[in-house]
GUKEPA-571692 format. One record per residue: residue number from 0; residue in one letter; x, y, z of N, C-alpha, C in turn. Coordinates in nm, 2 decimals. Layout:
<sites>
   seq   type      n_X      n_Y      n_Z     ca_X     ca_Y     ca_Z      c_X      c_Y      c_Z
   NUM      A        X        Y        Z        X        Y        Z        X        Y        Z
...
</sites>
This chain:
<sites>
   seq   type      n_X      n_Y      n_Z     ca_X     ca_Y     ca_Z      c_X      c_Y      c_Z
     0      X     0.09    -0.12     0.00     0.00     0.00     0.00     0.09     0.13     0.00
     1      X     0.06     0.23    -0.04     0.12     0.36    -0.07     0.12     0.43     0.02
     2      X     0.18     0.48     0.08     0.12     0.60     0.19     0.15     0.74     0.17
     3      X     0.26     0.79     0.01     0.20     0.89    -0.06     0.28     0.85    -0.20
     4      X     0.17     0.92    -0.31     0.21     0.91    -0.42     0.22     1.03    -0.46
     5      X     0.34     1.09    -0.55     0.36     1.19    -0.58     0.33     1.20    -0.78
     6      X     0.30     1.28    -0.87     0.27     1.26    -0.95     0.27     1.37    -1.06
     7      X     0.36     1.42    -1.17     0.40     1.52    -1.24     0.43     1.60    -1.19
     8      X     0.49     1.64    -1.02     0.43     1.74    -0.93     0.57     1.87    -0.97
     9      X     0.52     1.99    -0.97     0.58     2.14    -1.04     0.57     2.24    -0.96
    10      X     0.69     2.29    -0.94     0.66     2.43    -0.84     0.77     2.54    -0.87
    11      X     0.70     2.67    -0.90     0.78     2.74    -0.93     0.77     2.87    -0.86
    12      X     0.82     2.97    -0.85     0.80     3.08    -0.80     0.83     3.21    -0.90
    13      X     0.75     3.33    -0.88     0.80     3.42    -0.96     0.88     3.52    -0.83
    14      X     0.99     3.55    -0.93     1.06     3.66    -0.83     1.07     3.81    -0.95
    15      X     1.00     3.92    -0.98     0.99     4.02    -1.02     0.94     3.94    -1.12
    16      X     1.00     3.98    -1.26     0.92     3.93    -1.40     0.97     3.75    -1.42
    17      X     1.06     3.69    -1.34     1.12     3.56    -1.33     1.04     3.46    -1.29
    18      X     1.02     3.39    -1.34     0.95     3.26    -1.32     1.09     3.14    -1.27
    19      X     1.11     3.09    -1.14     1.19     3.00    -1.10     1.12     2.85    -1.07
    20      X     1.23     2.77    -1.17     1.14     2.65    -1.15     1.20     2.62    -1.02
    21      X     1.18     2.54    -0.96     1.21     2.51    -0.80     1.24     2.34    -0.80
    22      X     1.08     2.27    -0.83     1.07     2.11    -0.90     1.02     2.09    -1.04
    23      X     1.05     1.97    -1.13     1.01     1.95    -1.24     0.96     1.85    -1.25
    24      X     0.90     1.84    -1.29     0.78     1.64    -1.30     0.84     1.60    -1.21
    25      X     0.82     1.62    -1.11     0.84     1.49    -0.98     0.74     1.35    -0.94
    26      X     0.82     1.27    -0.98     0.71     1.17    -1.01     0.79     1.06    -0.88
    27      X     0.72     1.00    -0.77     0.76     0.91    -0.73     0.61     0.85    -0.57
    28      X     0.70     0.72    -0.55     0.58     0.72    -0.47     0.68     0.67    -0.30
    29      X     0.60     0.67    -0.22     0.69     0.59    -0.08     0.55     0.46    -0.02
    30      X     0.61     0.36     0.02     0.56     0.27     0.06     0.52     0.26     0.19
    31      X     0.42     0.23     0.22     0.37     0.23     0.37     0.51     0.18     0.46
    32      X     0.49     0.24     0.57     0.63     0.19     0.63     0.81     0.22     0.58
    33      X     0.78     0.27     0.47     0.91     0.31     0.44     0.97     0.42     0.49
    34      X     1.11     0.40     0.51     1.20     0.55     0.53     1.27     0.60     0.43
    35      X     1.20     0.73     0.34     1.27     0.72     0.25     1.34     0.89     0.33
    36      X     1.47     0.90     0.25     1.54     1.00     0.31     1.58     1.07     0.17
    37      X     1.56     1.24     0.19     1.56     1.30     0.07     1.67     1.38     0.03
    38      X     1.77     1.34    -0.05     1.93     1.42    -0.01     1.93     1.53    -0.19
    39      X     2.05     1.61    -0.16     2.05     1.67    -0.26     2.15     1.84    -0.23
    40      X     2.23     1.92    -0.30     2.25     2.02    -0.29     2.18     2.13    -0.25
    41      X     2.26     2.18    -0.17     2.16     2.31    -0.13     2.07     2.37    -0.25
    42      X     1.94     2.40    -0.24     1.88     2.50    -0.36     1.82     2.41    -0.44
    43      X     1.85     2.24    -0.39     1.80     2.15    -0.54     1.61     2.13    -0.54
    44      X     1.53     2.17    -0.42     1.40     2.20    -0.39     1.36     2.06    -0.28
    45      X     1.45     2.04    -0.21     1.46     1.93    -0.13     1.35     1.96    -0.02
    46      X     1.35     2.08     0.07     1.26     2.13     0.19     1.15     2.17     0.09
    47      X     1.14     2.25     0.01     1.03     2.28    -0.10     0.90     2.17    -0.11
    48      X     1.00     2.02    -0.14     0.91     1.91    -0.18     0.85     1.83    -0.11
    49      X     0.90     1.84     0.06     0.89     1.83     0.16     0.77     1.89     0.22
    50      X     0.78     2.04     0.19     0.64     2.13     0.24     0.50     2.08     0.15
    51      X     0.52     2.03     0.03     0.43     2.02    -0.02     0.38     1.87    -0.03
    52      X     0.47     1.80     0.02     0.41     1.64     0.06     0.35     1.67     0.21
    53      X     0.30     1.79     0.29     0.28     1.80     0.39     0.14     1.89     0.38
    54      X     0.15     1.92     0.25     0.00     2.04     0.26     0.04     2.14     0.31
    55      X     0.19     2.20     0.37     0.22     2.35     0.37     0.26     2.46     0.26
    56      X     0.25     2.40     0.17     0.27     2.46     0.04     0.19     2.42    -0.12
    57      X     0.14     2.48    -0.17     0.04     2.42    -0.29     0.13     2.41    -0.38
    58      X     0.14     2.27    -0.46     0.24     2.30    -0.60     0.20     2.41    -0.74
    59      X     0.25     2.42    -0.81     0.20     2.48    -0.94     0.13     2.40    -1.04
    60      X     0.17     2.29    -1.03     0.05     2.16    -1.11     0.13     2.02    -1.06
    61      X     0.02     1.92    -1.07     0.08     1.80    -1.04     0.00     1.78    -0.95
    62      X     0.01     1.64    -0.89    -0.07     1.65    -0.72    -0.01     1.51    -0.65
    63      X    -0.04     1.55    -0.49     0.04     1.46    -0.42    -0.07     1.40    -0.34
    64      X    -0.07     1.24    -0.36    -0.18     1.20    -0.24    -0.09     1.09    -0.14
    65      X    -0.18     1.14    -0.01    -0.19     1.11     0.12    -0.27     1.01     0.17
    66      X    -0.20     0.88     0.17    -0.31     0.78     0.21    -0.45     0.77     0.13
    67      X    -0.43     0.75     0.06    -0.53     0.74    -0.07    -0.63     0.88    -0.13
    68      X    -0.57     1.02    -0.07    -0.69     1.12    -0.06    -0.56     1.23    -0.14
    69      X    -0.59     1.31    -0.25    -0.54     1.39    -0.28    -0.54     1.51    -0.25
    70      X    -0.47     1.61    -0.20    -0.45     1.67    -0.09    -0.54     1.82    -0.19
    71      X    -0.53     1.82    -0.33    -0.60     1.92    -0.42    -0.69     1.92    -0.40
    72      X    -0.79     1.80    -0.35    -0.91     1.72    -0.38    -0.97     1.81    -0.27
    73      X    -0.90     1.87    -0.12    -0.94     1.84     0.01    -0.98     1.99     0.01
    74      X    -1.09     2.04     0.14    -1.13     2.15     0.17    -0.98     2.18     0.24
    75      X    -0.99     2.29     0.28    -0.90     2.37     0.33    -0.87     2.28     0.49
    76      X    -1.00     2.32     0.57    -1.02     2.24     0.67    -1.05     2.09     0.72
    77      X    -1.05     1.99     0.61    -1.03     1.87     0.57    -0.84     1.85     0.56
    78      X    -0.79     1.91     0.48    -0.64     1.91     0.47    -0.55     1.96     0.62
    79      X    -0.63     2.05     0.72    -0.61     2.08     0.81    -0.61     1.98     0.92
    80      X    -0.70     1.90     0.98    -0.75     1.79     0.96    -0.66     1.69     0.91
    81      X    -0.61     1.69     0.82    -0.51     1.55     0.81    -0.38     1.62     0.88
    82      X    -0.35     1.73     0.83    -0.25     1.78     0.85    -0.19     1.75     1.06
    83      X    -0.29     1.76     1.12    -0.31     1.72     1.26    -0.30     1.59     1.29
    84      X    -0.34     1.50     1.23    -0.43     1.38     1.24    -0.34     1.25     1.21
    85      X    -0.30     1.25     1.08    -0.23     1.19     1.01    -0.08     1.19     0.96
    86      X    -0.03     1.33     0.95     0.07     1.35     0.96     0.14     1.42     1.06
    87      X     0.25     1.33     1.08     0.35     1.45     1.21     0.48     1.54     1.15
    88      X     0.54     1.63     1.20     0.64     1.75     1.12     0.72     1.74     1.22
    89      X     0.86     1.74     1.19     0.95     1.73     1.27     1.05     1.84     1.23
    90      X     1.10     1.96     1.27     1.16     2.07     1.18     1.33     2.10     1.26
    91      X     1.40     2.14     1.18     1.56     2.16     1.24     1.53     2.25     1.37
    92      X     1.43     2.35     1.39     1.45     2.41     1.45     1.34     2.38     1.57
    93      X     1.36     2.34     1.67     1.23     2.22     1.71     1.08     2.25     1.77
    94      X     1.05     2.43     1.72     0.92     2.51     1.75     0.85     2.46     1.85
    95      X     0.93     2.45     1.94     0.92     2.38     2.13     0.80     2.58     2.14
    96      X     0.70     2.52     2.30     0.65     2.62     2.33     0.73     2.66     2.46
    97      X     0.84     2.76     2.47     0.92     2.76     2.62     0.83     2.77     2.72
    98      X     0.72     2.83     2.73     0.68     2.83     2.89     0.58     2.69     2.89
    99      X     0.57     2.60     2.79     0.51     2.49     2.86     0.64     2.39     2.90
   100      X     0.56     2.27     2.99     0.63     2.18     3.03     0.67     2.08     2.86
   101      X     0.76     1.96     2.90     0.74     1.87     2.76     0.62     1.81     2.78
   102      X     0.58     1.76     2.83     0.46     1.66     2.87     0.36     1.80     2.76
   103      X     0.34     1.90     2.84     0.19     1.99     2.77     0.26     2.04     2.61
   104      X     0.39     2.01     2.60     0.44     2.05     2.43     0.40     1.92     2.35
   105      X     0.44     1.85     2.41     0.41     1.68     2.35     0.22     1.67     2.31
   106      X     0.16     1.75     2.40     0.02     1.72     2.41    -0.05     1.84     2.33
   107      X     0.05     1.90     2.25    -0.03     2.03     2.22    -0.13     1.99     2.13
   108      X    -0.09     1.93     2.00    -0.20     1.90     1.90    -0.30     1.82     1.96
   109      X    -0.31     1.79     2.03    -0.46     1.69     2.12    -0.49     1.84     2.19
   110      X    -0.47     1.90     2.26    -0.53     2.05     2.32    -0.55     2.13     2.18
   111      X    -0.51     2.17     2.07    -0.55     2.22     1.96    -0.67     2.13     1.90
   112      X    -0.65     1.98     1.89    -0.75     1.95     1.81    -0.90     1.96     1.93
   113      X    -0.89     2.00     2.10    -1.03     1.99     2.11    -1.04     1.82     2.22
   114      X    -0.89     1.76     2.18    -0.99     1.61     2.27    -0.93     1.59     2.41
   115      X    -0.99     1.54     2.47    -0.96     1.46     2.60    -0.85     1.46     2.65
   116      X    -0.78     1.53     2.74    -0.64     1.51     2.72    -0.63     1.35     2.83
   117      X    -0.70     1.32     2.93    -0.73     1.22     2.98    -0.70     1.09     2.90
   118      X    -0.77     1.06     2.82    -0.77     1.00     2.71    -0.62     0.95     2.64
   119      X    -0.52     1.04     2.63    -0.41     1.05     2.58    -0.32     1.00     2.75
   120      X    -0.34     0.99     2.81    -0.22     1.01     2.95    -0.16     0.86     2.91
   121      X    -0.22     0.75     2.92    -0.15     0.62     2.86    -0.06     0.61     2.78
   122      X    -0.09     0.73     2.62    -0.01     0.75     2.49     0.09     0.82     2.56
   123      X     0.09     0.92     2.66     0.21     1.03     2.68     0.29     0.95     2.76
   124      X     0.29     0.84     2.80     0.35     0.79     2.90     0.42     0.66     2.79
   125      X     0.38     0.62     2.70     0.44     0.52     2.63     0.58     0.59     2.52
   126      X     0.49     0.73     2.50     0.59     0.81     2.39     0.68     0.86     2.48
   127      X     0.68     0.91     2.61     0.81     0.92     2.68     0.90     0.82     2.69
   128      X     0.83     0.72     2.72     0.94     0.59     2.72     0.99     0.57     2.59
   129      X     0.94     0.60     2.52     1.02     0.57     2.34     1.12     0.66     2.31
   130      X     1.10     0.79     2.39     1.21     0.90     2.33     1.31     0.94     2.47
   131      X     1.27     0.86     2.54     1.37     0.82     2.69     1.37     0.94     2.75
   132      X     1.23     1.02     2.80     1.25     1.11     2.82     1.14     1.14     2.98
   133      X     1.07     1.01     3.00     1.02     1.03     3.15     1.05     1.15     3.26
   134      X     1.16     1.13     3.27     1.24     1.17     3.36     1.23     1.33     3.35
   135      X     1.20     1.43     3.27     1.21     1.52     3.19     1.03     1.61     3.19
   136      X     0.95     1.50     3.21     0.82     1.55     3.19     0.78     1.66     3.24
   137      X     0.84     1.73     3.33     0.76     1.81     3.42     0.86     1.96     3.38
   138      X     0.96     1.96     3.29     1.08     2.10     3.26     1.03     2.12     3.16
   139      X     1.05     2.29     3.16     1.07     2.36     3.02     1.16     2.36     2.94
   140      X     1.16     2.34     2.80     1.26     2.36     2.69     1.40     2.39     2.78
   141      X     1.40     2.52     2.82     1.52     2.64     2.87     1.58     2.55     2.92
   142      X     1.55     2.45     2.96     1.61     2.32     3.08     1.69     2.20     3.01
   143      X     1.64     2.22     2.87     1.69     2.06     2.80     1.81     2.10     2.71
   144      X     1.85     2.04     2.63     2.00     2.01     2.56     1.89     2.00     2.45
   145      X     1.98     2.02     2.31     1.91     2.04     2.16     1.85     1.90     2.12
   146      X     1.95     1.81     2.17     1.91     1.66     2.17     1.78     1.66     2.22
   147      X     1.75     1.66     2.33     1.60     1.65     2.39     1.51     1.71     2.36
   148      X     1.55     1.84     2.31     1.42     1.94     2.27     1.38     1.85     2.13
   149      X     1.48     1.82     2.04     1.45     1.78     1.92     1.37     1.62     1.96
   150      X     1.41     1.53     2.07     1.29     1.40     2.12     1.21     1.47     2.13
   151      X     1.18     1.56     2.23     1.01     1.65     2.25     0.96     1.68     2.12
   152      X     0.99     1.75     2.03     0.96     1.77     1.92     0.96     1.63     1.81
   153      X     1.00     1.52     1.82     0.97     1.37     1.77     0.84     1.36     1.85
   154      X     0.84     1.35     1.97     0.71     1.31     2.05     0.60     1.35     2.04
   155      X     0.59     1.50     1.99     0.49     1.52     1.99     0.42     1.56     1.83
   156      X     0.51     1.52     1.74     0.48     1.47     1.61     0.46     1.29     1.61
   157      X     0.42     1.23     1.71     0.39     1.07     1.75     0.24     1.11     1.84
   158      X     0.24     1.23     1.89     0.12     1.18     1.97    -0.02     1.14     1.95
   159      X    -0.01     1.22     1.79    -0.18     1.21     1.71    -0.13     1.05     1.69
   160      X     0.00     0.95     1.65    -0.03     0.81     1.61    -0.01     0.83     1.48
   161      X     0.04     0.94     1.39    -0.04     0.98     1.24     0.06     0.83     1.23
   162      X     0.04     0.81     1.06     0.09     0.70     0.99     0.21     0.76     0.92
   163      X     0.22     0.87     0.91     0.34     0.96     0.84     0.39     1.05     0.90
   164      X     0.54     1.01     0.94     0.62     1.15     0.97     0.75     1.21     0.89
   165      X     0.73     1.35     0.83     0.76     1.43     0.79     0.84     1.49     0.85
   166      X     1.01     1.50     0.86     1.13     1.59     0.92     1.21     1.65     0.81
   167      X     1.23     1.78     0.85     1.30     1.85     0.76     1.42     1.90     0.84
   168      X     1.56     1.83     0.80     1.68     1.81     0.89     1.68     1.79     0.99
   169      X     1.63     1.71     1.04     1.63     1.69     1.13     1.72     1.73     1.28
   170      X     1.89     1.66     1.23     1.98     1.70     1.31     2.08     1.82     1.26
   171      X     2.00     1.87     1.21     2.08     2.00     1.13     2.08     2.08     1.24
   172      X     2.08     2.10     1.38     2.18     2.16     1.49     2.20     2.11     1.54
   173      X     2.21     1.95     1.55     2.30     1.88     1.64     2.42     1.86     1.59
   174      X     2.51     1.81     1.72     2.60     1.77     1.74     2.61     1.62     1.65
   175      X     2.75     1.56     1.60     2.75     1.46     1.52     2.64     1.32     1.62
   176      X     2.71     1.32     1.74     2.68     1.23     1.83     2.55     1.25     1.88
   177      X     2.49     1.36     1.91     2.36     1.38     1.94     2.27     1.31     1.80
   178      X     2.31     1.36     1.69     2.26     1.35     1.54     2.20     1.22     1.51
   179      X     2.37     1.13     1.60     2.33     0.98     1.59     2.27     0.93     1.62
   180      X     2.24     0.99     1.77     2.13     0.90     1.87     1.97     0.95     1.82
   181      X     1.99     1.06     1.74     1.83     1.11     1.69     1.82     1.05     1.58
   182      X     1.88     1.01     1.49     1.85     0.88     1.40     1.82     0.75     1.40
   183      X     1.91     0.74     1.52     1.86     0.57     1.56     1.71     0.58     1.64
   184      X     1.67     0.65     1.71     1.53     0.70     1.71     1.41     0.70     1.65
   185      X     1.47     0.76     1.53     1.37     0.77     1.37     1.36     0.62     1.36
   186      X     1.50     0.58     1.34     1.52     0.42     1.30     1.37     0.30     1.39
   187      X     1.43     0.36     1.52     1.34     0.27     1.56     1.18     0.33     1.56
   188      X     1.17     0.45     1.57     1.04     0.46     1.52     0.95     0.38     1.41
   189      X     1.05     0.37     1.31     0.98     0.34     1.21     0.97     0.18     1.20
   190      X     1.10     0.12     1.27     1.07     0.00     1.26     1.00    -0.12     1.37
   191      X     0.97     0.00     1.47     0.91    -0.11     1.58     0.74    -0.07     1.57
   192      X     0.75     0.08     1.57     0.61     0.19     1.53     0.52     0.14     1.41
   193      X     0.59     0.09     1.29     0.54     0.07     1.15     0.58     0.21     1.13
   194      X     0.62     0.33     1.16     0.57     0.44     1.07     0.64     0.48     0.95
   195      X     0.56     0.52     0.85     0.59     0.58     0.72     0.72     0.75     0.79
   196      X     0.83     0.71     0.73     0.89     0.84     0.74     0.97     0.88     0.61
   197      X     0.97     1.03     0.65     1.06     1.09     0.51     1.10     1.21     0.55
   198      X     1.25     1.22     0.57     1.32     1.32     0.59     1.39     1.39     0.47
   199      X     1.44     1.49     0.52     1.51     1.63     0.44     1.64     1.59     0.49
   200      X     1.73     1.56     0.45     1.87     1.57     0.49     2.00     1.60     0.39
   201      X     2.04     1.68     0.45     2.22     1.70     0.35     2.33     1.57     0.40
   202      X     2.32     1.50     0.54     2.40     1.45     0.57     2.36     1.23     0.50
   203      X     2.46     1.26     0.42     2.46     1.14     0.35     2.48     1.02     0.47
   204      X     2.56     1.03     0.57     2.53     0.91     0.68     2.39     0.90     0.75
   205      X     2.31     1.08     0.76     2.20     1.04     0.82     2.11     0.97     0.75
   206      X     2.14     0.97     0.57     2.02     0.91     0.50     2.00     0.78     0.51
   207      X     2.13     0.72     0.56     2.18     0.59     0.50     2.08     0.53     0.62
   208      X     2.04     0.58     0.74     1.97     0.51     0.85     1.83     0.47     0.79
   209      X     1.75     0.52     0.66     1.68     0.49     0.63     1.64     0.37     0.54
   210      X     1.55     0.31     0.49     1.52     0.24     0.39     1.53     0.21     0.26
   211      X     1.53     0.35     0.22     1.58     0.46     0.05     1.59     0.61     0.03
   212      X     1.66     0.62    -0.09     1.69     0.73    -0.09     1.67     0.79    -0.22
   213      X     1.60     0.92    -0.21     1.55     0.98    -0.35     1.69     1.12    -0.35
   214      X     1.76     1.11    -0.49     1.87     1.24    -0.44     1.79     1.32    -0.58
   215      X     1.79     1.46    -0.53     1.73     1.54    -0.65     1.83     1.62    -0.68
   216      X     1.87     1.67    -0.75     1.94     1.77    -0.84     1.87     1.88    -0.93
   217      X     1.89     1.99    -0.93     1.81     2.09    -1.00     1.71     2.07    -1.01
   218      X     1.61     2.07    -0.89     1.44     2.06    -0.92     1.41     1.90    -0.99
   219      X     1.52     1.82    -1.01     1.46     1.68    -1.09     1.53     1.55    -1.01
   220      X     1.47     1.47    -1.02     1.54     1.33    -1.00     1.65     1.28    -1.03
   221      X     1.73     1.23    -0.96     1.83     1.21    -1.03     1.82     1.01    -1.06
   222      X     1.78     0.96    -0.91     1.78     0.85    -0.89     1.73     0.81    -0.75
   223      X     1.64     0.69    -0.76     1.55     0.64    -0.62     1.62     0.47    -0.60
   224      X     1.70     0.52    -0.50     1.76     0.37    -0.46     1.71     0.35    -0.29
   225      X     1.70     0.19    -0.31     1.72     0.13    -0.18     1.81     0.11    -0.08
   226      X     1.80     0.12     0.07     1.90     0.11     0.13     1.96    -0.08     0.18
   227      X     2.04    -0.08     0.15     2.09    -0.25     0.18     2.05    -0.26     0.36
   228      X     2.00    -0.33     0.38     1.96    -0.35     0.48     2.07    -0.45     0.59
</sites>
């Protein structure tokens, strides 16, 4: 099963009278459960194609579906909606809330979407143990190392359960060693969790932690290989 297919997909931007192509027929798909990792030179539209496999950015034609639902297809508030639901975002910069605890950063999208936070106390206590971070529940950001802010921010891109997580560099301010232990992370996310992931990365060792690897080059494909396991 697919858990997104990408399809002619184009995006360009105008800057004064310039039209910049960004992507060009991006045609590919990722398999449920796969980690595909997305490498490429600075400028080659790597985070670009990333925002738009996420519904934060509209392409210029082409279209990308999400678990069988094309994301063109969707109301605004239907895509909003998945965007909560189904997918999680994991960003270099880890858009922690400082004055909450991790426990209430972890729990935000369940207080945004409206449910139970009761309901979730079993999930927040399994996703701490997955990102080894129990110990930790009750401090603010200000208190943690980039390593942990960045688990808080894995955690709570896990709390909705979505089937797909989305990181864009992940350890792009960590330390090599921190980097590693937040990949092996992903790693096991994905392989003990089932989850569908797909990162943004420049670092050719961090891709290698994944399943496959799409490298793009000027807005196009270059080649979609598998990782030897």
């Amino acid at each position: 099963m697919k858990s997104i297919e990408v399809i002619s997909l184009n995006k360009s931007f105008k800057v004064g009278k310039e039209e910049i192509e960004v992507l060009k027929d991006i045609d590919f798909s990722v398999d449920k459960g796969e980690f595909l990792s997305i490498m490429g030179p600075s400028g080659c539209g790597k985070s670009t194609l990333l925002y738009l496999l996420g519904g934060l950015d509209k392409p210029t034609s082409g279209s990308v579906t999400i678990n069988g639902r094309e994301l063109n297809s969707l109301s605004e508030k239907q895509k909003s909606i998945m965007k909560r639901r189904e997918l999680g975002f994991v960003f270099q910069f880890y858009n922690l809330v400082p004055n909450l605890t991790v426990e209430d950063n972890i729990l935000l999208p369940i207080i945004l979407d409206g449910k139970p936070l009761k309901k979730y106390e079993q999930k927040l206590k399994e996703i701490l143990d997955t990102i080894e971070m129990s110990h930790k529940r009750k401090v603010t950001p200000r208190e943690l190392s980039g390593g942990q802010q960045q688990r808080v921010a894995i955690a709570r891109a896990l709390v909705f359960e979505p089937d797909i997580i989305l990181a864009d560099e992940p350890i792009g301010n960590l330390d090599s060693k921190t980097g590693t232990d937040i990949m092996k992370l992903f790693q096991k996310i994905n392989k003990d969790l089932g989850k569908t992931i797909v990162q943004v990365t420049h670092s050719e060792e961090a891709a290698y932690y994944g399943t496959s690897i799409l490298r793009l080059r000027d807005g196009e494909i270059q080649i979609k290989e598998e990782v030897a396991s």
